[in-house]
C-alpha positions as CSV (number, residue, x, y, z in Angstrom):
1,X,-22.0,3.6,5.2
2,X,-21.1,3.5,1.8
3,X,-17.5,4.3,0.2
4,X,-17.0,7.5,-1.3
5,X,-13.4,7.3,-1.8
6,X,-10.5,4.4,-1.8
7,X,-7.6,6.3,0.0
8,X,-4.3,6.4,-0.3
9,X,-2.9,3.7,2.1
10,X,0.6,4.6,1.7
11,X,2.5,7.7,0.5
12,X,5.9,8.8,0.7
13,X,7.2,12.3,-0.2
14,X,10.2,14.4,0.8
15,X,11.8,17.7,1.1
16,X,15.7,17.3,-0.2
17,X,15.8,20.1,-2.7
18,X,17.2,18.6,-5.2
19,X,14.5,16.0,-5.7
20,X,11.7,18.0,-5.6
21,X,11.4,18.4,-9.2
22,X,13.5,15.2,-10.8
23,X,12.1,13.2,-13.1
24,X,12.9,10.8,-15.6
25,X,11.6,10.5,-19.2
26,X,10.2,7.2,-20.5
27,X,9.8,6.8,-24.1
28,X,7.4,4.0,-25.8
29,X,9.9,1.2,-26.9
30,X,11.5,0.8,-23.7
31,X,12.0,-3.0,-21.9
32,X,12.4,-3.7,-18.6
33,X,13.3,-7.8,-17.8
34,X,14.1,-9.1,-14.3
35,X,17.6,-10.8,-14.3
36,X,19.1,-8.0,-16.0
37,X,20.6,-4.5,-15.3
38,X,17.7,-2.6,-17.4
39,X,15.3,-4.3,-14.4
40,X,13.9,-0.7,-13.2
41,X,13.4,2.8,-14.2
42,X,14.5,5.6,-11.5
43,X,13.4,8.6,-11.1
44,X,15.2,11.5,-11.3
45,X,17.2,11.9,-7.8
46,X,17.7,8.1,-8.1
47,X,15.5,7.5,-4.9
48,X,12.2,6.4,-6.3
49,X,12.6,3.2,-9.2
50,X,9.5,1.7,-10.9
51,X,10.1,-2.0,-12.2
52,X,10.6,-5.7,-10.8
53,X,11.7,-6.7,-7.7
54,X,12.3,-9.3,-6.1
55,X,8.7,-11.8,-4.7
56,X,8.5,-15.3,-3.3
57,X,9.9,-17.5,-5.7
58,X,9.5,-15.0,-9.0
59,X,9.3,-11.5,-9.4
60,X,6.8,-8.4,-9.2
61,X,6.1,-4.9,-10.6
62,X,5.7,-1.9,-8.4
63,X,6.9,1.5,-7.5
64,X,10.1,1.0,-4.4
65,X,12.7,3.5,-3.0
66,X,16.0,2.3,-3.3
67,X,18.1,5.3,-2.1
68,X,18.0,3.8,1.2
69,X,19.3,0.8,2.5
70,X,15.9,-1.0,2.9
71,X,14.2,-1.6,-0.5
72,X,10.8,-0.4,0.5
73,X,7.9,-1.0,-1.3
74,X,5.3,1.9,-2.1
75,X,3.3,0.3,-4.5
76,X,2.6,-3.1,-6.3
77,X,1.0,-3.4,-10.1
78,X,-1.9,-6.5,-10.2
79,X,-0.9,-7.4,-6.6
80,X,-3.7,-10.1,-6.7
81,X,-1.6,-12.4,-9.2
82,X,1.1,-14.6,-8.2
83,X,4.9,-13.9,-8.8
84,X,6.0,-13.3,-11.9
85,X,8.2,-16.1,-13.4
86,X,11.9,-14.7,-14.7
87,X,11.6,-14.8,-18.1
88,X,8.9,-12.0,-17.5
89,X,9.5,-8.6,-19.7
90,X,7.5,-5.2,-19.0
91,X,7.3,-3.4,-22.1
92,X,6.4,-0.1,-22.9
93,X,4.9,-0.9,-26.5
94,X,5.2,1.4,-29.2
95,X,1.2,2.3,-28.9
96,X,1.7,3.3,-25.5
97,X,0.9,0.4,-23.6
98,X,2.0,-0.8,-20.6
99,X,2.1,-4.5,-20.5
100,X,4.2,-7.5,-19.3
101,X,4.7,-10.6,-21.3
102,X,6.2,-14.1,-20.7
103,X,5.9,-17.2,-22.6
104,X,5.6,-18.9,-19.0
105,X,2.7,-16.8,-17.8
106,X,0.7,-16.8,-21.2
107,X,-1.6,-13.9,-22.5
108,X,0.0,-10.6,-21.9
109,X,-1.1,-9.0,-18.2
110,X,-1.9,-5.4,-18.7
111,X,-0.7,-3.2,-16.0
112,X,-2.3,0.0,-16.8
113,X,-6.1,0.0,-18.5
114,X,-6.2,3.0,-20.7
115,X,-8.4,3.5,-24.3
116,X,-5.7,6.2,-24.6
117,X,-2.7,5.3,-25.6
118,X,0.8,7.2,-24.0
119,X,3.3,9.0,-25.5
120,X,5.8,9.1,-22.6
121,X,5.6,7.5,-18.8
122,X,8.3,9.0,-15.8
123,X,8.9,8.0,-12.4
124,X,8.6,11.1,-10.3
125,X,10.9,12.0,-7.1
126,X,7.2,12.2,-5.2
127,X,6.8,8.2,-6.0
128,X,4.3,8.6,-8.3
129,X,4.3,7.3,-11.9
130,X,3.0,9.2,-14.5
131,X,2.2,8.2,-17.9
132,X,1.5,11.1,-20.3
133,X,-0.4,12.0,-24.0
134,X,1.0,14.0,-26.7
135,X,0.2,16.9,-24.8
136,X,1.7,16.3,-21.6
137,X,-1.7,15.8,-20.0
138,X,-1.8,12.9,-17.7
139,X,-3.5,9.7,-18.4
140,X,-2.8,7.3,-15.6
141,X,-1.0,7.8,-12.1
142,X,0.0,5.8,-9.7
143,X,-1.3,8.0,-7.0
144,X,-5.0,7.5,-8.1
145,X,-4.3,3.9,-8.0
146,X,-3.3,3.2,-4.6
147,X,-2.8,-0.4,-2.8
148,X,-1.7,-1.1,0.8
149,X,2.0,-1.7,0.7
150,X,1.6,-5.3,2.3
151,X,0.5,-8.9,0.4
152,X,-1.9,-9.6,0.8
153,X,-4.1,-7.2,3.0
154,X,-6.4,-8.0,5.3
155,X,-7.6,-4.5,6.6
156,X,-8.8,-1.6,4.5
157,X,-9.1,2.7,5.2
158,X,-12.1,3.9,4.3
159,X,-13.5,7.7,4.1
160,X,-17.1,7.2,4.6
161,X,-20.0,9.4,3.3
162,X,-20.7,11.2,6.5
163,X,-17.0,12.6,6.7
164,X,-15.3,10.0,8.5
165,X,-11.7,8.3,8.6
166,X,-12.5,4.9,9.3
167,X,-10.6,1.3,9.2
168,X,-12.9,-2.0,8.2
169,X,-11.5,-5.7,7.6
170,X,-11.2,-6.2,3.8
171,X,-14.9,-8.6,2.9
172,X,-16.5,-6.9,6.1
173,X,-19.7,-4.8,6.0
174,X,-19.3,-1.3,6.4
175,X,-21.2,-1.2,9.5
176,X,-20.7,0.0,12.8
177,X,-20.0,-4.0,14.6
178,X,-17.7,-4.3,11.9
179,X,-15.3,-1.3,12.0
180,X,-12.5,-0.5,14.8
181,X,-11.0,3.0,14.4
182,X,-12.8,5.8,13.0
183,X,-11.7,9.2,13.4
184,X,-13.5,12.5,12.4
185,X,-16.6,14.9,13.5
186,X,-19.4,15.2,13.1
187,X,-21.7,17.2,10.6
188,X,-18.9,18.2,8.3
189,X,-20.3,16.6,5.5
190,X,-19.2,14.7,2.3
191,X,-16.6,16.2,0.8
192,X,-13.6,15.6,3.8
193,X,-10.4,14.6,2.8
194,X,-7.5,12.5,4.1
195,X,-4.2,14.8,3.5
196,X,-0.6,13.9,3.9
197,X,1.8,17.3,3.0
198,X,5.3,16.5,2.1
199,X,6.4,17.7,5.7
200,X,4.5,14.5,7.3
201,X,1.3,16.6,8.2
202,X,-1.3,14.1,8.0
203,X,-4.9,15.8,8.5
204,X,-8.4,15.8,7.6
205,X,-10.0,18.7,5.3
206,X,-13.7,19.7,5.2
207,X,-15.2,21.1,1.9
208,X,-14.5,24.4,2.3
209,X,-10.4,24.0,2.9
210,X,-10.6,24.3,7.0
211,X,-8.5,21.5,8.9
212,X,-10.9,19.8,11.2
213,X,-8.7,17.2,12.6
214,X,-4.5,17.3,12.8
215,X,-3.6,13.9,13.0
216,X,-0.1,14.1,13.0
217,X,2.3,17.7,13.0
218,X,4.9,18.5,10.0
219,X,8.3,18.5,10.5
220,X,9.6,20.6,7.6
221,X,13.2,18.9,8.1
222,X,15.3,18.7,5.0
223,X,16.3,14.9,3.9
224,X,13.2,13.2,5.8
225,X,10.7,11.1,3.1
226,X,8.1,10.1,5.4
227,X,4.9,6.7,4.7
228,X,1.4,5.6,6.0
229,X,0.8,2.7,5.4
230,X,-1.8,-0.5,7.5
231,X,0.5,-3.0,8.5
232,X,-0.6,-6.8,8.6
233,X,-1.5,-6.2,12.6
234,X,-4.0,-4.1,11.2
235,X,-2.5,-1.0,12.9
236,X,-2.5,2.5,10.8
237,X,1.0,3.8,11.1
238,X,3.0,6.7,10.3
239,X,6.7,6.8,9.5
240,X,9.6,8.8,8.9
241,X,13.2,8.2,7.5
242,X,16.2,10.6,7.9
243,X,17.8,10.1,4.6
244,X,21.3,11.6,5.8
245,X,21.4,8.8,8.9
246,X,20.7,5.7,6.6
247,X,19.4,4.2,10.0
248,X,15.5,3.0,10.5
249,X,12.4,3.8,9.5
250,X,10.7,5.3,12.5
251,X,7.1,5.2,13.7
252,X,5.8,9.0,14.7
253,X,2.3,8.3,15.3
254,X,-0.2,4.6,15.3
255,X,-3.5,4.1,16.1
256,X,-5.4,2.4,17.2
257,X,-3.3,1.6,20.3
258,X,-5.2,-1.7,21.3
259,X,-3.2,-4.0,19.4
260,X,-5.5,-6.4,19.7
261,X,-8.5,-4.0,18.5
262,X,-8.6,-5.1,14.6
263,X,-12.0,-7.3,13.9
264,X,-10.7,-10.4,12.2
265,X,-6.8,-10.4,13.3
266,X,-6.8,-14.1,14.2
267,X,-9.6,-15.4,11.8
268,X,-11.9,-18.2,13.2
269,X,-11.8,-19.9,16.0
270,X,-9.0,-18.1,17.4
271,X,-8.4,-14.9,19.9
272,X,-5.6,-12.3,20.3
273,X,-3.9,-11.9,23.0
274,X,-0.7,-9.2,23.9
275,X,2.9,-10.6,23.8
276,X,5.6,-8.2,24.8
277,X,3.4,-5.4,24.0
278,X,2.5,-7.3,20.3
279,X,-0.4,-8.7,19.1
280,X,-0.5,-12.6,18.9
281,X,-2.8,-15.1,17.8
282,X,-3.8,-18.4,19.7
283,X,-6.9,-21.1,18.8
284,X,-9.1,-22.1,21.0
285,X,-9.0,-25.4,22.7
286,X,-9.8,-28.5,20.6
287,X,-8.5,-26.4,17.3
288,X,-5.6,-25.9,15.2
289,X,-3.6,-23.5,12.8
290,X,-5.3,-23.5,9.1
291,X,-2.1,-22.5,8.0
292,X,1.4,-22.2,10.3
293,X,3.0,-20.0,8.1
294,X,-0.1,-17.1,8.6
295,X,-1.1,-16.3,12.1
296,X,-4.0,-14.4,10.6
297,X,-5.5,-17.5,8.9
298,X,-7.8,-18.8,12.0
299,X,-8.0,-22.6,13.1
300,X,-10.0,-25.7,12.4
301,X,-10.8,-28.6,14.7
302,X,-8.0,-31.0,15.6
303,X,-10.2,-34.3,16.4
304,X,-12.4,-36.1,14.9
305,X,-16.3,-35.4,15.1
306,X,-17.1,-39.4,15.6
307,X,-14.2,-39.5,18.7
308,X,-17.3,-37.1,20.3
309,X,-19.1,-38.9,22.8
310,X,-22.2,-37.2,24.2
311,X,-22.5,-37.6,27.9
């Protein structure tokens, strides 16, 4: 079951009128650093702001919403690499690159790989960013770049080559003993799509256009941004936020509803088990935590091979 298609593990869009078609301009020359005010470019309705934020013990790069009053992250540039150290500066160069530099981290980390070089870059009110030619045309989004809005990921969504929606553990075959959600049916062929409208619909599209599978309904309500996203339990979840209440984000719709389903939750030598209707890891007699700080990094023995005595 090979991959056709990365998908989109996390999009946010809204319906406030006024946002719909905001955008801000970015012009080659332009400096981003950290510590300072000039540490993110917003988008037009001021929701949506690409630039550093705040990671670990340094900083990172990615696309958040800060009209709210959780700074949620969408998206994260080279989310591999470790924080970023503060005297860090993006830079839009004057050939259109887009690249950060710091005399701590050494060689200059591209974030965006293009032979073409841009002639403008804006942060949409969708959340995507954009980066543009002389003639407008787009060169790079952030849309066709997607990453799972969690670090690091363990879990991955998958549309496979017979048409179906399916979740694997990231480094797992894409097999059928390895997978454990799939959603979809059959015969439809290899051109379905994943689909999530700016109303929150979230469906599945054959080749020809005809909705084959409504996973979730839209809600056409003004001032509501909605997100999917896989969260670190390995559970694909859909959310909403009422922008005039400023209270939680709210989960609409998750599967699978197993907690405990994901292949690989606990890592090795461990098992999952349901506390107060969460999943939770626990190692199996005679082993340890690899690492107490990560519930999903297994166990390893506790004792000594030699203290063994064979009977």
């Amino acid at each position: 079951m090979a991959t056709i298609l990365l998908l989109l593990l996390f999009s946010a869009s809204f319906t406030v009128d006024a946002q719909q078609a905001g955008q801000s301009v970015i012009k080659p020359g332009s400096l981003l650093t950290p510590t300072c005010t000039n540490s993110s470019w917003l988008s037009g309705s001021g929701l949506y702001a690409f630039g550093f934020y705040k990671q670990g013990n340094g900083y990172a790069v990615g696309i958040f919403i800060v009209g709210i009053p959780q700074k949620t992250v969408v998206w994260t540039a080279n989310r591999d690499n470790p924080p970023l150290p503060g005297d860090v500066k993006l830079n839009f160069t004057s050939d259109g690159r887009l690249v950060l530099q710091s005399a701590q981290a050494g060689p200059e980390i591209v974030i965006v790989s293009s032979t073409e070089g841009a002639a403008a870059a804006s942060m949409l009110d969708t959340g995507n960013f954009v980066l543009y030619n002389s003639d407008n045309g787009t060169i790079w989004q952030s849309f066709d770049d997607p990453t799972d809005t969690f670090l690091p990921g363990i879990f991955r969504l998958i549309m496979q080559e017979d048409g179906w929606l399916a979740m694997y553990p990231v480094g797992s075959k894409f097999t059928l003993e390895y997978g454990y959600w799939g959603l979809g049916v059959s015969g439809e062929g290899t051109d379905v799509t994943l689909n999530f409208d700016d109303d929150g619909r979230l469906y599945l599209l054959n080749g020809i256009g005809i909705s084959i599978v409504n996973i979730t309904t839209g809600d056409p309500t003004k001032g509501v941004i909605y997100r999917l996203r896989i969260d670190p339990d390995g559970i694909l979840r859909h959310y909403s936020y009422n922008l005039d209440q400023n209270g939680d984000w709210k989960v609409t719709w998750s599967s699978p509803g197993d907690m405990c389903a994901p292949n690989g939750l606990c890592g090795i030598n461990a098992f999952c088990f349901l506390n107060d209707r969460k999943a939770a890891c626990k190692c199996l007699p005679g082993f340890q935590r690899v690492n107490e700080d990560s519930w999903t990094s297994g166990c390893e023995r506790n004792f000594d091979s030699k203290s063994c005595k064979s009977n």
